[in-house]
Every structure is written in C-alpha cells, then in structure tokens.
N, C-alpha and C positions, 0 to 999 in steps of 0.2 A: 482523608483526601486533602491535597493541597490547596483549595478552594478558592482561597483570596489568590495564591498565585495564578492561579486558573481565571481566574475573574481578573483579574489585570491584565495579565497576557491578552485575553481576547477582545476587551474593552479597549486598549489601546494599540490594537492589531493597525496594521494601515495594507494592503492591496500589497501584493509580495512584488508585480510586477506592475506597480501604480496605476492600473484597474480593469486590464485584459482579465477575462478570464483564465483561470492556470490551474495544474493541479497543485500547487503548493497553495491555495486557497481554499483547492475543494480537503488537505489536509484540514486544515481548521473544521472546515464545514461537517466534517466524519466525528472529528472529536466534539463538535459540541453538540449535533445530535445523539451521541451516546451518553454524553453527560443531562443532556435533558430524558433521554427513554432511562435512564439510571436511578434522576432523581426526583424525577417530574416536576421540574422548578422552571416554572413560565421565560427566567429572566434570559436561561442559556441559546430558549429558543429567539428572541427577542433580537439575540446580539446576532444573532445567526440570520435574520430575517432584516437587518439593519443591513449586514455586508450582500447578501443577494441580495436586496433591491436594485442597490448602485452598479451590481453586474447584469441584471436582468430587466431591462425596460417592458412598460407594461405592454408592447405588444411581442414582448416574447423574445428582442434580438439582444444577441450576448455580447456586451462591450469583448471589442477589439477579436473578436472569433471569427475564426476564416476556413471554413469549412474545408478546401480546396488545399491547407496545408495536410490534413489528415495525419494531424497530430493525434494520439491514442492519448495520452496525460489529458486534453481538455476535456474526455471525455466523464473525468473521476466527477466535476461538480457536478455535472449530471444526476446523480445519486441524492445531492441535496435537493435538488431542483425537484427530482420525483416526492422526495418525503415533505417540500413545501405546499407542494401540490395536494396533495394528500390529507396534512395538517392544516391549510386556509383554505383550497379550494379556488386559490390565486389562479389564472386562468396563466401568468405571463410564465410559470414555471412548467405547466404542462406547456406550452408552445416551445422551450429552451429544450424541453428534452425532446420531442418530437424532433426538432433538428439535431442533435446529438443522436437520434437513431437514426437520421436519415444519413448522418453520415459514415454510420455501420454497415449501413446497406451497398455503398459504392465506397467504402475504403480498403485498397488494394490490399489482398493477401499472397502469401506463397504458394507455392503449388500443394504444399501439405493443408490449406486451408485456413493457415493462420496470419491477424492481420499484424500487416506492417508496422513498427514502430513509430515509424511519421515518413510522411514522405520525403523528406531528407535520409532516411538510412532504409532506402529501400533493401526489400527481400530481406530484412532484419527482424525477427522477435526477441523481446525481453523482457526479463519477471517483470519490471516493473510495467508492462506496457499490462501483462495480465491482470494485475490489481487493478488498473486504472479503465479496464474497460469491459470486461467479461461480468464482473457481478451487476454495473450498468444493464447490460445487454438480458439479464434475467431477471434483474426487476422491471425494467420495461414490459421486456416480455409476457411476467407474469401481470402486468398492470394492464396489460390490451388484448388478455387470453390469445398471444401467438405463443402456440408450447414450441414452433420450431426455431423461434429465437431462443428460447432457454436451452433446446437439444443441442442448437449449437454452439452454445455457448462451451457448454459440458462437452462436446466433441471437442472442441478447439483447446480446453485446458486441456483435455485428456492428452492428445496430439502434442501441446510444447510439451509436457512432463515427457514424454517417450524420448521427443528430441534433442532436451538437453537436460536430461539423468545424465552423471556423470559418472560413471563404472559402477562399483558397487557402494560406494562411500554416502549411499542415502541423500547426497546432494544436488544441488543445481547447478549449470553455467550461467552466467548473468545474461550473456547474449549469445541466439544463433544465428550465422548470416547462411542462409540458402544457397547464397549465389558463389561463395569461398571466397570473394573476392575482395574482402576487406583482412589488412594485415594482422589485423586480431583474431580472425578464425582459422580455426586449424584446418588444415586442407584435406583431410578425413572426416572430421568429425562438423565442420563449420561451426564447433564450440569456441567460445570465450575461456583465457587460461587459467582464471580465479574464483576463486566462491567470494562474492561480494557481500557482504552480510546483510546490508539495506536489501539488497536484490532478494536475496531470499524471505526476507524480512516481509516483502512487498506480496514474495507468493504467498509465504504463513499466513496472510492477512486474508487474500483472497480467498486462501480454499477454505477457513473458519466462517467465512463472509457467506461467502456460496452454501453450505452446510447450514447456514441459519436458513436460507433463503428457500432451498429444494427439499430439505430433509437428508438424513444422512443415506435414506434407503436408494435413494433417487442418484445422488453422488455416485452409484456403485462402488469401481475401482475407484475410483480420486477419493475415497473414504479410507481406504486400507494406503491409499498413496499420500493420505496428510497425516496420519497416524504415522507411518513411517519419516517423514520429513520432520516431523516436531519430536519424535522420542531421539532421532540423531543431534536436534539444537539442543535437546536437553543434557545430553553427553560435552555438550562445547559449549556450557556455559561456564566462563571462569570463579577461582571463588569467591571473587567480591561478589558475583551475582550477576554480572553481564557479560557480553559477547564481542569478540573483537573485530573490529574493520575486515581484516580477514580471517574469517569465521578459525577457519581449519588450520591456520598456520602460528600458533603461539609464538615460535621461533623468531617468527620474521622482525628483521631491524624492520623498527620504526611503527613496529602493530601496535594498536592501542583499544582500549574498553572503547566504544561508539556506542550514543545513547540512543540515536534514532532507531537502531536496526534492535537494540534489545527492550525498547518499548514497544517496537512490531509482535518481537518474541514471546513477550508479557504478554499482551493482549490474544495473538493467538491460543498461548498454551491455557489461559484461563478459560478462555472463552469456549476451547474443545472439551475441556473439560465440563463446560456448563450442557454444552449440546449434547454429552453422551457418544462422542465419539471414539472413546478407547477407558471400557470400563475400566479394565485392569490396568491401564496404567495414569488413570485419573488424579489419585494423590498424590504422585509424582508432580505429573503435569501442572500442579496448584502449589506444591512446595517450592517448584525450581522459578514458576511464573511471581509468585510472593515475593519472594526471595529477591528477585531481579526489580520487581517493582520498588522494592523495600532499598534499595540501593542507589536507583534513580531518586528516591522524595529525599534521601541522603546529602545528595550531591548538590539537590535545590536549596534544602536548609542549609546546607554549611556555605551557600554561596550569599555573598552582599554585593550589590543586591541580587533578588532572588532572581538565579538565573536557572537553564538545563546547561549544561559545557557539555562538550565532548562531542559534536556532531558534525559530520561531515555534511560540508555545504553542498557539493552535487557531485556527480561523480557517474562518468557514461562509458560508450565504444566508440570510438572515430573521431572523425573530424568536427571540431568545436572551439569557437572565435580565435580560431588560428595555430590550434593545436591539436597535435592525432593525440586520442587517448587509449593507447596499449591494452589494455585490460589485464596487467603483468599486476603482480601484488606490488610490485615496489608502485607501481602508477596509484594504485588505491591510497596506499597509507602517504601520498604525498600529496592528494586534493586538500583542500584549502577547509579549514572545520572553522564551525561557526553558534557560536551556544545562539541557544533561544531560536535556531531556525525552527521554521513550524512543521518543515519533514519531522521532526524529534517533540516537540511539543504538543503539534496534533493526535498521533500516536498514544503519547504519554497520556493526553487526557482519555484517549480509548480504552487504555490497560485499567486506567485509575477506575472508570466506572463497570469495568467489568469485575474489579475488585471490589467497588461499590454493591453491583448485583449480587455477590457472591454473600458479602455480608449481611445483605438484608433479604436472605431467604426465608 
C-alpha cells in the first residue's frame, strides 16, 4: 500500500471548499476510515478527527450547511460523523447527523419517491446523489432502530435502478429528470444520454456499501442487480487495468483511462467479493479489481512528485456557473481533469485497504 503517499496527502489535505461542509471532504473522510478499520493504526483516525472538528462545532452546527438548500452530496460526511460518534462518544457528531436526518425527512422527492438531487435541479435523481445519501440514511437508521428509514432507503435504490437501467446493456444513466423538462433528458425515457463512469462508479460504491450494512439476504433483488452491474464493469475494463471516462465507448475522440471512476471500480469489485456476493464469480471480481488497483499505485510511482493524474475534476447535468452541461460524451471527455483531486484519492485509498483486508485474512 502506498502509505507515505497516503499519509501526505491527508496530512497536508486543506478543506476542498475552504471549510463548508462538502462531499468532496466527506471523500477523504470514507477513505481514511477504511484505512483506519484496515489497519487499525490510531494515526488515520487522528487526521480524520483533526478535519471534523473544524467542520463540526461542539454544539453539533456544520460550518457553512444550509439545510433549506437540500443538497444530497452534504449529506455523504454524514457517515463520518456517525462513525465519530460511535468511535469517541463526541456528543457534537451525533447532533451533525441528526440534522442531516432531519433533512431527509423534508427533502423533496419525485413522485416515484425518490429524493431530489438538490434543490437547484429539481425533480432530478442521480447515481451520484444515491451514494451520497442512501447508505446515510441506513446507518442512521440502523443506529436509532427505525427499520423504516433502512426499508426506504432499499425502496428508493430499488426504484432509481428500474428508472434509469438503460435497455439491456447492464448499465446506468447518470441522471433522470422526472419532469422531461431539462434538455438533457430524453423525452421518453427522462434519461441522461451517456454512461458517466464516475456516476456509476458512485452507484458500485453504494450498493457494496449498503451489502456491508443490511446483509446480502436483506438487499434481495439489489443483490442480483450489483452482481450484474459489476460483472458488466468487469467486461469494460481496459488492458492497462482501468476504465474510461466513458465507460462504454472506446471509440470516442477524446476518451481517456479516468482514475476516480476505476478506484470506485476497485474498491467495489474487492469489496463484493469480500461480502460474498457472487460466489462464482468472486476470482474474477479480485483479478480484474487487483489488476486495476495495481495500475493506479503505477501511475503514482512513476509520477514526481507523487501524484494520482487522470481525474476528472467534476462533471454534472444542466445549468452550472454559466454553462448547460449536455450530458452528450463529447461534454464528458471535455471537463476540466485534475490529478490529486480527492473524488480519485479518496476512493483510491478505499480500494487500497480493501486490498489491505484481503491480504491479511
């Protein structure tokens, strides 16, 4: 495992959006509780308990969080906040999440029951809104014995997976807009017209995340429906060992290997395979997830200094600081990539220690 570069990165991390709350902090915050339950080494929890303090005051209120935007991505630190809670006993991490359920409770959804990506792209869902707030919503739940926040949680994936399967091809859309009324949804299907790789990347994460949480029995169909989503990633993984911006289009000018989305990739397909989720095709799932891991620590070593490259800095549906963004391939492979972002680094350190677990069975 790449340790020292792990322990640098984090140690010299600074607030992604100089100290709101965000999900690209609660990234950090996933990969170094998996590196600490990995390796049981005090120091990763330490760094991790350094960056929420200064988001979390000790009467519980989260620098710069505003409930009333019903942003789904604030909801991902959440998740750290429960396991601080849990790990110290800190009273200001339970109060952070209590408010992050309470804004589950009144954050608009569609008529299919699922919630809003933020209130800015109303009647909109998207993979990534399902990572950042569904396996929330089940650890909470199971932490204050309400089983109907966990049923619905498992409702609500069950529900996006139906509505934006895209024909037979095992995959997702990155966004569906309810309403048709954004020029990126098809006027049939209200799907988005690419397979984002990050976006699915984001779902891979979630349903391995949720499978740890409920057990696979409990998952029912979303057990046979992640099995199927990760033996199709395992088909479209290139041969160096990663996956491209856009997942499914080799062809397309301008595609390129993307490191964030095949650290998602890694970490899911190890980690299903640790859970027992698809015996027969477990070795698989551990060669192709190796393989891609073993590709990325590649990229780091041969870079001076040690960096991750190849990551798309952000990359959404619609209107954003002055620009519609299409959700067309050619709009994917033209966002702006950024090594060392922590969408790709955080991740990365999730695969690594599930690599970690794997080794030290």
């Amino acid at each position: 495992m790449l340790t020292s570069y792990f322990r640098h990165y984090a140690e010299s991390y600074s607030a992604y959006k100089s100290g709101p709350v965000c999900y690209e902090d609660g990234c950090l915050y996933r990969g170094l509780i998996t590196l600490y339950e990995a390796t049981g080494e005090k120091s990763w929890l330490d760094i991790l308990i350094s960056f929420a303090q200064k988001q979390v005051a000790p009467d519980g209120s989260m620098t710069g969080y505003v409930l009333e935007e019903y942003n789904i991505d604030n909801i991902l630190s959440g998740r750290a906040f429960l396991f601080l809670y849990k790990e110290t006993g800190d009273e200001r991490y339970l109060k952070a999440s209590q408010t992050l359920a309470s804004q589950l409770e009144t954050h608009p959804k569609t008529k299919a029951g699922n919630y809003w990506h933020k209130q800015r792209y109303p009647h909109q869902v998207w993979l990534d809104g399902l990572y950042m707030g569904l396996p929330f919503q089940i650890e909470y739940g199971q932490m204050t014995d309400n089983a109907a926040m966990v049923d619905n949680a498992l409702a609500q994936m069950e529900q996006a997976l139906t509505l934006m399967s895209v024909g037979q091809n095992g995959l997702y859309a990155h966004g569906y807009d309810e309403s048709r009324e954004q020029a990126w949804s098809d006027k049939e299907t209200g799907l988005s017209p690419a397979h984002w790789a990050r976006a699915i990347g984001w779902l891979s994460v979630a349903l391995v995340d949720i499978c740890e949480l409920v057990g696979k029995e409990t998952m029912g169909p979303l057990a046979e429906r992640t099995v199927k989503l990760l033996a199709e990633i395992v088909k479209l993984q290139q041969d160096k060992g990663a996956w491209l911006q856009v997942i499914d289009q080799p062809d397309l000018e301008g595609n390129y290997l993307e490191s964030s989305a095949s650290a998602m990739f890694c970490y899911a397909l190890l980690k299903a395979s640790r859970l027992g989720l698809a015996a027969d095709l477990s070795d698989q799932f551990v060669s192709v997830g190796l393989k891609g891991l073993a590709y990325l620590e590649q990229l780091v070593i041969d870079s001076d200094p040690q960096v991750l490259p190849h990551i798309v800095c952000v990359a959404g549906l619609g209107g954003f600081d002055g620009n519609y963004r299409t959700g067309t391939p050619s709009y994917y492979v033209g966002e702006m990539i950024k090594p060392d972002d922590v969408k790709g680094v955080g991740p990365f350190m999730m695969a690594s220690a599930e690599k970690l677990l794997r080794e030290r069975k």
